[in-house]
C-alpha positions in Angstrom: 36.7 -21.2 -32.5 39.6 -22.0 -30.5 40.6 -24.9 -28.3 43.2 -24.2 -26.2 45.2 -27.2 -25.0 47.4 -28.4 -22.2 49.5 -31.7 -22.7 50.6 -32.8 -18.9 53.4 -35.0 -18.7 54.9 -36.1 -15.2 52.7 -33.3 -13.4 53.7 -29.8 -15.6 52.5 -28.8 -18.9 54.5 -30.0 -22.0 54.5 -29.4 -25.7 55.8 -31.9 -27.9 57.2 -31.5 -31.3 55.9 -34.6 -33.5 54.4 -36.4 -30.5 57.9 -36.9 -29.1 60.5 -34.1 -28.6 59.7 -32.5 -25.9 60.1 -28.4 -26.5 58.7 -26.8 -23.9 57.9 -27.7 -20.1 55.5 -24.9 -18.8 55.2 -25.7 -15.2 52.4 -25.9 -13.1 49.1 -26.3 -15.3 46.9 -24.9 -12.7 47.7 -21.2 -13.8 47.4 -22.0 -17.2 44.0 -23.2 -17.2 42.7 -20.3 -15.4 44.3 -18.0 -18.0 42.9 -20.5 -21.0 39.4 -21.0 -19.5 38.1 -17.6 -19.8 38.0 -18.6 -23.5 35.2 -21.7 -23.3 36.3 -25.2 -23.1 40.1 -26.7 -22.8 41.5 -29.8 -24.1 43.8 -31.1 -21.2 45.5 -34.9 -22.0 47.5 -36.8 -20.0 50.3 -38.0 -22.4 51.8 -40.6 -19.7 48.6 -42.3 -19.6 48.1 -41.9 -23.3 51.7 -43.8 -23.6 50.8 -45.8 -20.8 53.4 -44.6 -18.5 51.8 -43.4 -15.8 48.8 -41.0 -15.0 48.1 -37.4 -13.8 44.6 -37.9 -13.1 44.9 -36.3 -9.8 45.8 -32.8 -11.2 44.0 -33.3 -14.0 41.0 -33.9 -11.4 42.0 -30.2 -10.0 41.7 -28.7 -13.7 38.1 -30.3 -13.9 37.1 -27.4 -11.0 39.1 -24.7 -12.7 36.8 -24.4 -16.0 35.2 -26.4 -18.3 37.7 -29.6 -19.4 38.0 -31.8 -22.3 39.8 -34.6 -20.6 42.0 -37.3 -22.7 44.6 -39.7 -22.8 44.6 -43.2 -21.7 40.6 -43.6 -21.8 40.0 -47.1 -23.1 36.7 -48.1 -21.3 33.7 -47.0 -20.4 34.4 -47.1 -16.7 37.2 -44.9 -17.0 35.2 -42.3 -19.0 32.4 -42.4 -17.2 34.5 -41.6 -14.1 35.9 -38.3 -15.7 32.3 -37.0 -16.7 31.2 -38.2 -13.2 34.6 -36.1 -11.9 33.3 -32.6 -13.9 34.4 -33.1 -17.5 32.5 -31.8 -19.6 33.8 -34.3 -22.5 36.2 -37.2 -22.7 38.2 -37.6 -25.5 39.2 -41.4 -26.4 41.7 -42.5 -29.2 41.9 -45.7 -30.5 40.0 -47.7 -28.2 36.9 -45.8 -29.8 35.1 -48.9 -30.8 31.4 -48.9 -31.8 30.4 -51.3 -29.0 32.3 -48.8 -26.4 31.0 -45.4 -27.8 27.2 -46.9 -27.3 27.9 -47.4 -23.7 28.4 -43.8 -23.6 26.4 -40.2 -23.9 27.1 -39.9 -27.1 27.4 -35.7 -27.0 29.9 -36.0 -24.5 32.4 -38.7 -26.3 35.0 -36.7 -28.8 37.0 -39.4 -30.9 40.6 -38.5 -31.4 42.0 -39.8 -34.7 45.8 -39.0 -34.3 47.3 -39.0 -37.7 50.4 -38.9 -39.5 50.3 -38.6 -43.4 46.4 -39.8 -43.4 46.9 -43.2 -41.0 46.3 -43.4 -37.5 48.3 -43.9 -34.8 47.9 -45.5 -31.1 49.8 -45.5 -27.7 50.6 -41.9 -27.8 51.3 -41.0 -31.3 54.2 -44.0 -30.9 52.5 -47.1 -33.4 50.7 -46.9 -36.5 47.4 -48.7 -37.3 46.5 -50.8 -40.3 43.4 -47.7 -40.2 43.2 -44.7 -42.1 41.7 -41.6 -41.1 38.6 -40.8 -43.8 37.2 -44.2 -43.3 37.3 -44.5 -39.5 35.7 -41.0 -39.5 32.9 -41.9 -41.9 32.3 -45.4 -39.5 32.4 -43.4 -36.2 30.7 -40.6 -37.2 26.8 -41.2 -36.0 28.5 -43.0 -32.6 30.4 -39.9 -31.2 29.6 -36.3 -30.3 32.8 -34.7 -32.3 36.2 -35.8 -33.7 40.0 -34.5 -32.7 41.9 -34.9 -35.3 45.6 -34.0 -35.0 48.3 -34.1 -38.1 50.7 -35.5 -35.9 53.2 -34.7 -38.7 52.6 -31.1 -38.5 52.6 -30.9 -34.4 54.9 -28.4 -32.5 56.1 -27.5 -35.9 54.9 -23.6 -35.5 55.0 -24.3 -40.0 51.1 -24.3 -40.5 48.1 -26.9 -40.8 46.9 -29.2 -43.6 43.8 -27.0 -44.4 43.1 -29.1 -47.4 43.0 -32.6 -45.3 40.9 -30.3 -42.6 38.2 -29.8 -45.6 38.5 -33.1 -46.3 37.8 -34.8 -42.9 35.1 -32.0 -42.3 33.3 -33.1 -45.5 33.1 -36.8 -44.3 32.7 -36.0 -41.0 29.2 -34.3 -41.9 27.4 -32.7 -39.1 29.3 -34.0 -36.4 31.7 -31.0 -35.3 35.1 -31.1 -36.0 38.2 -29.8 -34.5 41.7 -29.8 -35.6 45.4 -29.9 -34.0 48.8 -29.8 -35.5 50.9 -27.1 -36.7 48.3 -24.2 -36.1 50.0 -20.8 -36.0 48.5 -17.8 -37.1 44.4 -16.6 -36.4 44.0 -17.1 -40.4 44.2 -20.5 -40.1 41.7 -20.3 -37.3 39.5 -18.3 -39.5 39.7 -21.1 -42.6 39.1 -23.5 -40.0 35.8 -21.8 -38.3 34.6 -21.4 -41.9 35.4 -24.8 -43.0 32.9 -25.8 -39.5 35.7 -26.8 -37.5 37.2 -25.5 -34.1 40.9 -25.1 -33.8 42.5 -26.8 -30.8 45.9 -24.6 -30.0 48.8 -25.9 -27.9 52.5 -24.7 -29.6 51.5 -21.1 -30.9 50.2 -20.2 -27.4 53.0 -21.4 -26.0 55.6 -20.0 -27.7 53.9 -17.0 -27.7 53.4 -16.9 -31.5 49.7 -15.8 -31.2 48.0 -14.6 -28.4 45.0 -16.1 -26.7 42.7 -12.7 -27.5 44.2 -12.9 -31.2 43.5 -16.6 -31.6 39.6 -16.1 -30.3 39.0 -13.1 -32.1 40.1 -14.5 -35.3 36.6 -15.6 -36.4 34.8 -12.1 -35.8 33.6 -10.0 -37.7 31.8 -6.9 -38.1 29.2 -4.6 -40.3 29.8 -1.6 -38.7 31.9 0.9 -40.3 33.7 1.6 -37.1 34.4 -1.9 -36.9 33.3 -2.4 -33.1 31.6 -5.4 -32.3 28.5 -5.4 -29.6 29.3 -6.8 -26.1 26.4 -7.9 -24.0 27.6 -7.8 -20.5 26.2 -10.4 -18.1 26.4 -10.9 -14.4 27.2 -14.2 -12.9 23.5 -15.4 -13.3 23.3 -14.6 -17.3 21.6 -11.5 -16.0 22.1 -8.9 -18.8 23.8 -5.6 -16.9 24.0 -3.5 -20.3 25.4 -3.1 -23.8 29.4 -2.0 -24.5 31.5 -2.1 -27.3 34.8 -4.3 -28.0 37.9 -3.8 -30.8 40.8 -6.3 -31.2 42.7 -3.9 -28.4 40.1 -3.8 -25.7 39.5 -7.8 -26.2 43.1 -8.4 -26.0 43.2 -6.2 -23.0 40.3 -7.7 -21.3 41.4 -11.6 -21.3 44.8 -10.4 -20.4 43.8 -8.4 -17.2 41.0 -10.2 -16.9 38.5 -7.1 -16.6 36.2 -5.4 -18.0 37.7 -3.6 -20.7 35.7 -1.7 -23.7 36.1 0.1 -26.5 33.8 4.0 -25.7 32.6 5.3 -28.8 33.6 8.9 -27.3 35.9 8.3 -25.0 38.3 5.6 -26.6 39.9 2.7 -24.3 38.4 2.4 -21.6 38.1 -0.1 -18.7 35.0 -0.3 -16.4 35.3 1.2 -12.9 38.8 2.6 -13.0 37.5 6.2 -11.8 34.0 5.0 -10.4 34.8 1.9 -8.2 32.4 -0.3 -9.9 35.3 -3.0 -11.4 34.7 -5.8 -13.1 36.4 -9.2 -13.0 36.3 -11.0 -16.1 35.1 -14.5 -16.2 34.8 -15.7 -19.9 34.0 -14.3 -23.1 31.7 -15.8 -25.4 30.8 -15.4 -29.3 27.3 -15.8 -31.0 26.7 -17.6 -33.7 26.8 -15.0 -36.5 30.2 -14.1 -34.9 29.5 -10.8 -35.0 28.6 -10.3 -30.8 30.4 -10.9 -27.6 28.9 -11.5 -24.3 31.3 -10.8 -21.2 30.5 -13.1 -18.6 31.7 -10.9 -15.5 31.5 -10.6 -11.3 30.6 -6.6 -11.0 31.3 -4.8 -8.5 28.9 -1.7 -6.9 26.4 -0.8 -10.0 26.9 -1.4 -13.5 24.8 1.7 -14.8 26.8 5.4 -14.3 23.5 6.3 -12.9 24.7 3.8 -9.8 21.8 1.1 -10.7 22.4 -2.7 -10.7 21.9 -2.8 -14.5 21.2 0.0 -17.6 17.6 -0.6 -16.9 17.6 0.2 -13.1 16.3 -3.4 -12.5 17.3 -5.5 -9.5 15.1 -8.5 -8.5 15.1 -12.5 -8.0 17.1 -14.3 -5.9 20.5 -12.6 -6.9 18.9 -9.3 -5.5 18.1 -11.0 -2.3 21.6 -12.9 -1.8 23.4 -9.1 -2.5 20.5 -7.4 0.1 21.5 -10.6 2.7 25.2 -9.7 1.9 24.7 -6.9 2.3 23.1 -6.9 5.5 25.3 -9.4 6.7 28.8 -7.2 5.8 27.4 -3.8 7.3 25.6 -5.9 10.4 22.4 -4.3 9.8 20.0 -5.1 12.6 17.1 -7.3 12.1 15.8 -10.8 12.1 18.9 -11.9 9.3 21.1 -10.6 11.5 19.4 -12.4 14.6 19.3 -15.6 12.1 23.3 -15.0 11.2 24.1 -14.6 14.8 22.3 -17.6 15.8 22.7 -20.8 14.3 20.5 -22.9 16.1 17.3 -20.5 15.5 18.5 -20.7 11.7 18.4 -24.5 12.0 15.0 -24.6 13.6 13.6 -22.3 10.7 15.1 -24.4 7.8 13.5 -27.7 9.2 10.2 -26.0 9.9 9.9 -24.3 6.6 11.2 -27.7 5.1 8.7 -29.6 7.0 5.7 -26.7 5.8 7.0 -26.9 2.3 6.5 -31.1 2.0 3.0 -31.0 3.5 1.8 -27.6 1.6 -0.5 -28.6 -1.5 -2.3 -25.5 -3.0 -0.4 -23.4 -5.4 -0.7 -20.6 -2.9 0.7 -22.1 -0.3 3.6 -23.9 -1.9 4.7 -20.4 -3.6 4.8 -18.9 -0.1 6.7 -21.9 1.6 8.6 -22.5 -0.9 9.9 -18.7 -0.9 10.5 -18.9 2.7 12.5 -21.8 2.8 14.6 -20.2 0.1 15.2 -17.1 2.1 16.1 -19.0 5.5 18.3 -21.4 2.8 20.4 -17.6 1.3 20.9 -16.7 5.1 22.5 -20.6 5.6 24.8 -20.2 2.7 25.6 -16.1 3.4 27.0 -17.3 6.5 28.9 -19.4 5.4 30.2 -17.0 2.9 28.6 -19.6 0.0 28.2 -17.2 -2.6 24.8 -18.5 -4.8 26.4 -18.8 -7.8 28.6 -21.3 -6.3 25.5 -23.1 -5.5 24.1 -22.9 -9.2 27.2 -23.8 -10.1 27.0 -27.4 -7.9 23.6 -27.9 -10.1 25.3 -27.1 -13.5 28.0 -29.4 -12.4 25.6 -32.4 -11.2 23.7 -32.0 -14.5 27.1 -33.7 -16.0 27.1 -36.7 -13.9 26.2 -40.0 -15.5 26.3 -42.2 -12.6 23.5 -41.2 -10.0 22.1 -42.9 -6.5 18.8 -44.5 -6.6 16.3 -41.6 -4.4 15.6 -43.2 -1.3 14.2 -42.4 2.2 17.3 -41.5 4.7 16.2 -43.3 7.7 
């Protein structure tokens, strides 16, 4: 699959042409990454701190909350990594300083090794010096220490002229079952798909860029289909990974949906077609993701009114959990529907009383009964806190995804 990158130099997004010439200067990176991230994880390096001439963390610290980040360049202990994973990466990747004794300080499915070539050695200090090392061996002695491997043929970078696909089945082979992925000189969604079948992701900066290959072309390379129309199945999800129903997807409609950034399909009857343009019930696009067989999507998406033409959350007419009850209490909040939310809403010190009361019950409660009924009535008086504050919950599930990531965590201890 692909990995799409952004190279910051001196604040804006840059791509170089052999690790040196700069070619373009993109601007601010902030857009990009929203545009990249619908497609799953991006590689963002700093190349001043890679060349040790300066840093970018800050922004790069701003990317971290855009989407999910592979953050490199310029990571040389375990202090500094740890800070990044702590900061919401959700991998570092560090170059030469990959030593065995560093890499076991670390969680090893979060480390990538980048092994930055140029005719099979590897080079340091921003592509700049060349090591005594060459790139198969360091692979096969780094292998069981790191969760992946990025290895770029420098000599190929920026070049729009095509990867070594030969050298990619070569590093794959010795790199064994730890995943792969590959930069430098990637131009067309073929190579993508000889890289996907090889077992290795493609990381994309130049072709993107220059508007070689578009982002929908380069993620669609590796699907496929049985079908004799082609289509491939689409599981369409809410915010919560709650299934909403089944559509259909082509190479248009895909291309279509990451560019607006909506819920675009392919109708079986009807052709093109994209979700709520007559009914109201729109769809922002968040991500797009592909199984394993690469043969299914599943749009990841923020609906809005009812999914279903029959006006119904989802295509089985089911609405329930807590994402029913945070839409019911925005709900009630937005039309100012009268009743004790309302009263809560409208009054912050009652709400403040109930929270610390049903917190209070909650912590002495012991049966399973009564834990059940505390426990759900803490969590309704918790939804009316976070509806007024127009706290959305996914935002709060999104706070626990993103402390899951956190390697560094405060003894628990009594406040007090």
């Amino acid at each position: 699959m692909i990995v799409p990158s952004i190279d910051i130099s001196h604040g804006a997004a840059v791509q170089l042409v052999g690790g040196e010439q700069q070619a373009i200067d993109a601007g601010d990176p902030r857009p990009i990454m929203e545009r990249f991230s619908i497609v799953g994880e991006v590689a963002v390096i700093d190349i001043d701190a890679a060349r040790g001439d300066g840093s970018n963390s800050e922004l790069i610290g701003e990317l971290c909350k855009l989407g999910a980040v592979r953050v490199g360049g310029g990571i040389r202990d375990a202090a500094t990594a740890r800070r990044w994973l702590d900061a919401g990466a959700r991998k570092v990747i560090i170059g030469t300083a990959a030593s065995p004794q560093l890499l076991a300080q670390l969680p090893r499915d979060r480390v990538i090794v980048a092994l930055d070539s140029r005719d099979g050695r590897v080079l340091s200090h921003g592509w700049r010096r060349e090591t005594d090392a060459d790139l198969l061996p360091r692979i096969e002695q780094l292998r069981d220490l790191c969760g992946g491997f990025l290895i770029t043929f420098v000599e190929r970078e920026g070049l729009l002229k095509g990867t070594d696909l030969g050298r990619a089945a070569e590093v794959c082979d010795v790199a064994g079952s730890t995943p792969v992925t590959i930069a430098g000189g990637i131009t067309t969604p073929s190579e993508i798909r000889s890289l996907d079948e090889l077992g290795a992701d493609a990381q994309v900066g130049m072709a993107l860029y220059a508007n070689e290959m578009t982002l929908a072309a380069a993620f669609a390379a590796p699907l496929h289909s049985d079908r004799v129309d082609g289509l491939w199945p689409t599981v369409v999800v809410d915010e919560g990974g709650i299934a909403l129903g089944l559509a259909w997807s082509d190479p248009q409609s895909l291309h279509r949906a990451i560019e607006q950034r909506a819920g675009v399909y392919r109708s079986r009857s009807r052709g093109l077609w994209k979700k709520g343009e007559t009914s109201g019930a729109t769809q922002q696009l968040l991500r797009v993701d592909v199984d394993c067989d690469r043969d299914t999507l599943r749009f990841t998406v923020r609906q809005h009114q009812g999914f279903c033409h029959l006006g119904t959350r989802d295509c089985w007419g089911d609405d329930h959990g807590l994402g029913r009850l945070a839409r019911r209490l925005g709900e009630i909040s937005e039309r100012r529907i009268p009743g004790n939310t309302i009263r809560l809403l409208d009054d912050q010190a009652l709400l403040g009383s109930k929270l610390r009361e049903e917190a209070a019950e909650l912590a002495e409660a012991s049966s399973k009964g009564e834990i059940t009924a505390e426990a759900a009535d803490l969590l309704y008086f918790t939804l009316v806190k976070i509806t007024g504050a127009g706290v959305t919950l996914e935002e709060v599930t999104g706070e626990l995804d993103r402390r899951e990531f956190v390697t560094q965590r405060r003894p628990m201890e009594r406040k007090g």
